[in-house]
C-alpha positions in Angstrom: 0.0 0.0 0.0 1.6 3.6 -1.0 0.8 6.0 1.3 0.4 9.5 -0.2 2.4 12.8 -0.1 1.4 16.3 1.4 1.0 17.3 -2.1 -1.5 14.4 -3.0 -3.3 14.8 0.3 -3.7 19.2 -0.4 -4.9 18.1 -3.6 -7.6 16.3 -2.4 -9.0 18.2 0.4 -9.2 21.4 -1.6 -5.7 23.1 -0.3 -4.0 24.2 -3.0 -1.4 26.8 -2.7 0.9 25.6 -5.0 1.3 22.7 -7.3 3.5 21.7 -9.4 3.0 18.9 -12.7 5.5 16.2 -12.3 4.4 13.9 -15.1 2.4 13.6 -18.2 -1.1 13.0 -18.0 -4.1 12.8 -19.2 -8.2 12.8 -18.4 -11.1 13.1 -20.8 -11.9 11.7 -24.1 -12.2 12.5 -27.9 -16.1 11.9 -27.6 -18.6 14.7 -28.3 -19.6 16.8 -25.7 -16.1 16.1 -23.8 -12.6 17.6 -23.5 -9.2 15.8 -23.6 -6.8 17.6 -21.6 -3.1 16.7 -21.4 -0.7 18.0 -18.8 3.2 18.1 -19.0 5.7 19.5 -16.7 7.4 22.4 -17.9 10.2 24.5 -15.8 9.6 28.0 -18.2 6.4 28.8 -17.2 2.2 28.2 -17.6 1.3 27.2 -21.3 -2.2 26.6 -22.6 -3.0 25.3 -26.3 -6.7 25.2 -27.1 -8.3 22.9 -30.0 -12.0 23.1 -30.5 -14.4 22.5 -32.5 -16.8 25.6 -31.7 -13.4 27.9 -31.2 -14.8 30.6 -32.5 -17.6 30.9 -30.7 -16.3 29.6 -27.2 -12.4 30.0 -27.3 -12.3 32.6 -25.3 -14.7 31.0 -22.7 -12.6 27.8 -22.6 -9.6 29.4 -22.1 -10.8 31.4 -19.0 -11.9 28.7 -17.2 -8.8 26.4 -17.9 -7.1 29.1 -16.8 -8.7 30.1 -13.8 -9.0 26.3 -13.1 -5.0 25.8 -13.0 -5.4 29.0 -10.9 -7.2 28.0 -8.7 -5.1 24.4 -8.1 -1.9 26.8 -7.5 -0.2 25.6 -10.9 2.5 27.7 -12.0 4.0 26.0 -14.4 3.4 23.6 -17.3 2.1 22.7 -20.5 -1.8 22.1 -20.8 -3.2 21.0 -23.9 -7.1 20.8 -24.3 -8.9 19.1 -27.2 -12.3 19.9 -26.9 -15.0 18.5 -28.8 -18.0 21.0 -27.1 -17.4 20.2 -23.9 -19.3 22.0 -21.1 -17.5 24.4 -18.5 -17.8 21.9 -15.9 -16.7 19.1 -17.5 -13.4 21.1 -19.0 -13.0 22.0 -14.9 -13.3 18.6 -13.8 -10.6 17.6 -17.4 -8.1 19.7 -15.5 -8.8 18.9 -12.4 -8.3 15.3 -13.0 -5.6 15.4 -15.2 -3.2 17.5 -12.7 -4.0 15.1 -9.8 -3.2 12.2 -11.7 0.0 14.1 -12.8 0.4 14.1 -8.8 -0.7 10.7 -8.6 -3.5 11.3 -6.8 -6.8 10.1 -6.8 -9.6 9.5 -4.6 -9.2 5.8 -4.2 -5.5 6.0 -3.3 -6.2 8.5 -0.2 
């Protein structure tokens, strides 16, 4: 049984001051109506990259709230690539989410 880090534990009781991605991961699917989001550690700062389907309509929205979702997890620094096939904000929130706890390792189960 692994027993998990401060990091791991702050991620899942909602204390985020600041987190860092340590490894490449990934939550969501290529299905309509979801996201794909892929983190990656980076040491040069926070990138985001953006693919969508509706763009031009909602570009601007999904950016915010990826944004504002890595905000509010305390990351800093990384790559985050979203594919999003017209996704909902929630469900692009809960990509994220997901996808920089499992960069952590963490998860639900394992806590």
């Amino acid at each position: 049984m692994r027993y998990p880090t401060n990091t791991q534990k702050n991620i899942l009781k909602g204390r985020f001051e600041t987190v860092n991605i340590n490894a490449e991961a990934v939550a969501g699917t290529l299905e309509s109506s979801d996201a794909q989001v892929t983190v990656r550690p980076s040491d040069r700062g926070l990138f985001v990259h953006i693919e969508s389907s509706v763009m031009n309509q909602y570009g601007r929205q999904i950016k915010a709230t990826v944004i504002e979702t890595l905000k509010g997890l305390g990351v800093r620094f990384g790559n985050v690539e979203v594919v999003d096939k017209g996704a909902l904000d929630c469900t692009i929130k809960a990509r994220v989410e997901c996808a920089v706890m499992r960069s952590n390792d963490a998860s639900e189960s394992g806590v």
